[in-house]
C-alpha positions in Angstrom: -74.9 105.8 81.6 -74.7 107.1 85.2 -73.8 105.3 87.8 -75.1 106.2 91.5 -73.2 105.5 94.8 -74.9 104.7 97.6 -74.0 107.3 100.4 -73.7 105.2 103.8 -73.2 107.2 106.7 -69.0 107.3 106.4 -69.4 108.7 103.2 -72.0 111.7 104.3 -69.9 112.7 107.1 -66.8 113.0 104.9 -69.4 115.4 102.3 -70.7 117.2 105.4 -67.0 117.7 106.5 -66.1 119.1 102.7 -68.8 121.4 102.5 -68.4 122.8 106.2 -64.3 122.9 105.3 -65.2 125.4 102.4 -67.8 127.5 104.1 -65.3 128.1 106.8 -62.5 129.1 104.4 -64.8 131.3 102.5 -66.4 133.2 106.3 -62.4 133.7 107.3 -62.0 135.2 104.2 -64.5 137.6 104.7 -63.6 138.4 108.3 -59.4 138.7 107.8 -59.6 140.4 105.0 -56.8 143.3 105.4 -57.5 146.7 104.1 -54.4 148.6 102.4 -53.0 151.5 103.8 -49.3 151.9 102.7 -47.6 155.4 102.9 -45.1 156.0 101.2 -42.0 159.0 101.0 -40.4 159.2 97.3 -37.8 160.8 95.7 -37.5 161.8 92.0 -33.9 160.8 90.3 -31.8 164.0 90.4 -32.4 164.0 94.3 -35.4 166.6 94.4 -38.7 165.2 96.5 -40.1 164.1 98.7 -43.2 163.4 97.6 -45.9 161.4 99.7 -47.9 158.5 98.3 -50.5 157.2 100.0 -52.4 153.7 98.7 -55.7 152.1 99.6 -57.3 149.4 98.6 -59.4 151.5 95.2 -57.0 154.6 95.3 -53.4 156.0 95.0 -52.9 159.7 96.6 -50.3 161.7 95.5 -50.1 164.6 97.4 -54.0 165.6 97.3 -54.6 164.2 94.2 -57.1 161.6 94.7 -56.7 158.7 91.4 -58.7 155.4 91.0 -56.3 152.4 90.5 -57.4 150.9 87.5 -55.9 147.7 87.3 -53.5 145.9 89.5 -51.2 142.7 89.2 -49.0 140.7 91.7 -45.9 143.3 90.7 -47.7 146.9 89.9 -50.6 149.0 90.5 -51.8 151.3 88.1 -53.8 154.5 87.8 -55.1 156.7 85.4 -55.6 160.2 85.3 -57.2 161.9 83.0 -56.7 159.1 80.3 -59.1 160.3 77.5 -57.9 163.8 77.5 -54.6 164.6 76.1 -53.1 166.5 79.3 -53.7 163.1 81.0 -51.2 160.4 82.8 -50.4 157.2 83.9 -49.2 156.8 87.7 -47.6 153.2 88.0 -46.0 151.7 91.7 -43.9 149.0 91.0 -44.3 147.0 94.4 -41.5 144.9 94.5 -38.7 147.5 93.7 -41.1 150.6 95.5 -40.5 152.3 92.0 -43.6 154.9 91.3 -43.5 156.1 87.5 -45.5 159.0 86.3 -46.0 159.5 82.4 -47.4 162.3 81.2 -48.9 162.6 77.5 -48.7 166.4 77.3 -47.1 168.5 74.6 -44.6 165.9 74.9 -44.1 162.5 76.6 -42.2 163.1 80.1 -41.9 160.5 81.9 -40.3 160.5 85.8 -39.2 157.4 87.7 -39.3 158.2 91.9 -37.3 155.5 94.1 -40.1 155.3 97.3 -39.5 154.7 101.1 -42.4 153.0 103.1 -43.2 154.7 106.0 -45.4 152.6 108.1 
């Protein structure tokens, strides 16, 4: 059984005002929305480096290697590259401690952790 409110005029202002409250959050969204461009200078562990990192909102570039960021959460970003060969790796940027670690799956599993510097 359904029961139907009458809408007076108090009670279609407040659903005009809902509706009009939501569109506008959803245009601002649309029109603030920040594009990523964070640069980045990182060092491996025994001292040797720099290395610059560059990431975008779909990519991270590492030097000119160009990789598609394949899934990202509130604490890392990851890419992949190469990852159905066996020569390929796994490029991770830990954001809140600016840790970047590369994994490589050839021959043997080498991993290196780099402690990164933003730069702008």
């Amino acid at each position: 059984m359904m029961c139907l409110v009458k809408l007076n005029k108090k009670n279609k202002n407040y659903i005009i005002l809902g509706v009009g409250g939501v569109l506008a959050i959803v245009v601002s969204l649309f029109i603030f929305k920040k594009d990523r461009l964070d640069e980045y200078s990182c060092i491996f562990d025994d001292g040797s480096g720099p290395i610059y990192l560059t990431i975008d909102n779909d990519n991270i570039v590492e030097d000119k290697r160009t990789m598609k960021i394949s899934k990202e959460t509130s604490d890392k970003i990851v890419a992949l590259r190469y990852p159905k060969t066996n020569y390929g790796s796994s490029h991770t940027f830990f954001k809140r401690t600016n840790k970047y670690v590369k994994r490589y799956k050839s021959g043997k599993d080498s991993t290196f952790v780099l402690d990164c510097t933003q730069l702008n």
